[in-house]
N, C-alpha and C positions, 0 to 999 in steps of 0.2 A: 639269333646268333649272339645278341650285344646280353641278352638274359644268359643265356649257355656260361660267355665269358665272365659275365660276372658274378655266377654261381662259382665257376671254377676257383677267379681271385679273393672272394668271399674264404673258401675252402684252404687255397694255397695261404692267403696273407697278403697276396700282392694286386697289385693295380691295375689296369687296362697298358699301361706303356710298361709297366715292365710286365707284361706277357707279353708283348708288341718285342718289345726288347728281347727276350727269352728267346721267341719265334727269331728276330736276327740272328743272335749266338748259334744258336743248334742250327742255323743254316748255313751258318758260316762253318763249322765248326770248333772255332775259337778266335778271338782277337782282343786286341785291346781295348781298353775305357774311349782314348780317345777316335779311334773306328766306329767304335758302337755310337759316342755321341754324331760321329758325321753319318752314320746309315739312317739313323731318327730324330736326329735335328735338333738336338738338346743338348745343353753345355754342359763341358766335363762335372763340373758340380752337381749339374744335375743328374748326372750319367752317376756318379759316385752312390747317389742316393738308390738309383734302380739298381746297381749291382749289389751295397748292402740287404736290401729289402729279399730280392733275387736267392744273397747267399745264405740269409736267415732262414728263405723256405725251404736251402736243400735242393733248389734249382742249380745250379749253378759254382762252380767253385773258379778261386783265384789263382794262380801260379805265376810262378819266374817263367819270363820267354826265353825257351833255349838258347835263342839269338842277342838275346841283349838283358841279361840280368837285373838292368836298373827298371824294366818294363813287365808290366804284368799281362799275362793273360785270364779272358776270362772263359769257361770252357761249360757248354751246360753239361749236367749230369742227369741224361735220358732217363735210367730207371724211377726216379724222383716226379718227374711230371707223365711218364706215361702212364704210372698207374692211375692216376687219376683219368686220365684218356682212353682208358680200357675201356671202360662202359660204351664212350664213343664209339668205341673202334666197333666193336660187340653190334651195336646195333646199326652204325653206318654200312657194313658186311650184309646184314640181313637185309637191308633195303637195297641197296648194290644188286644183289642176286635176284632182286624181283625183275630186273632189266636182262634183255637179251644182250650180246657184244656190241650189236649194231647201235641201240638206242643208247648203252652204255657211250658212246663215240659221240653221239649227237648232247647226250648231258652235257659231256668234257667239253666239246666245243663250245656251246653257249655259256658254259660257265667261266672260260677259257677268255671269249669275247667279252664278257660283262667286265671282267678284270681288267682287263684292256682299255674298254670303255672308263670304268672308273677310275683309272691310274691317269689318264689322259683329262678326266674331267676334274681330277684330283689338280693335275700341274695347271691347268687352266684360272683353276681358283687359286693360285699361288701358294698351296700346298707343301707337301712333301714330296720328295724324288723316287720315291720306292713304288 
């Protein structure tokens, strides 16, 4: 996986935290510099530097908040990273399908609890909140 992503950011230009970051935005849908520095725990400065890098690749764009003009949003722009993820997609499907529904439910699960597990042993080691 840590190989995949860093093939990917190799390709895109960008970093392991701003895909980290990327993956916030397109989950969020859109928000601001300072949101994004408090979902992944790095200061607006630094936040300023993964949304530059972010917007250079095409990831990502800037705008006025409908709501408050003096404030930017940042909003990823899907077709830009998915095609890179196409391949993924391509062959995550064919392996998918080698599973019945049932065992399918049993993957989800354990990979479901691992996450669980790891997010908890994450906050344990005084980590991140995500």
């Amino acid at each position: 996986m840590v190989a995949f992503h860093e093939a990917v950011g190799a390709r895109l230009g960008v970093t392991a935290v701003d895909q980290r970051a990327l993956a916030v935005i397109a989950g969020a849908g859109s928000l601001s510099a300072g949101e994004l520095a408090r979902e992944i725990g790095l200061t607006p400065g630094a936040v300023t530097g993964v949304v530059d890098r972010l917007e250079r690749a095409g990831l990502v764009r800037r705008s006025p908040d409908p709501e408050d003009r003096r404030r930017l949003v940042i909003t990823a722009v899907p077709k830009a990273f998915g095609e890179v993820f196409a391949g993924l997609d391509r062959a995550m499907a064919k392996l998918t399908d080698r599973y019945s529904p049932a065992e399918q439910a049993v993957i989800a699960d354990w990979v479901t609890r691992t996450i669980d597990v790891l997010r908890e042993q994450t906050r344990s080691l005084g980590g991140a909140k995500r």
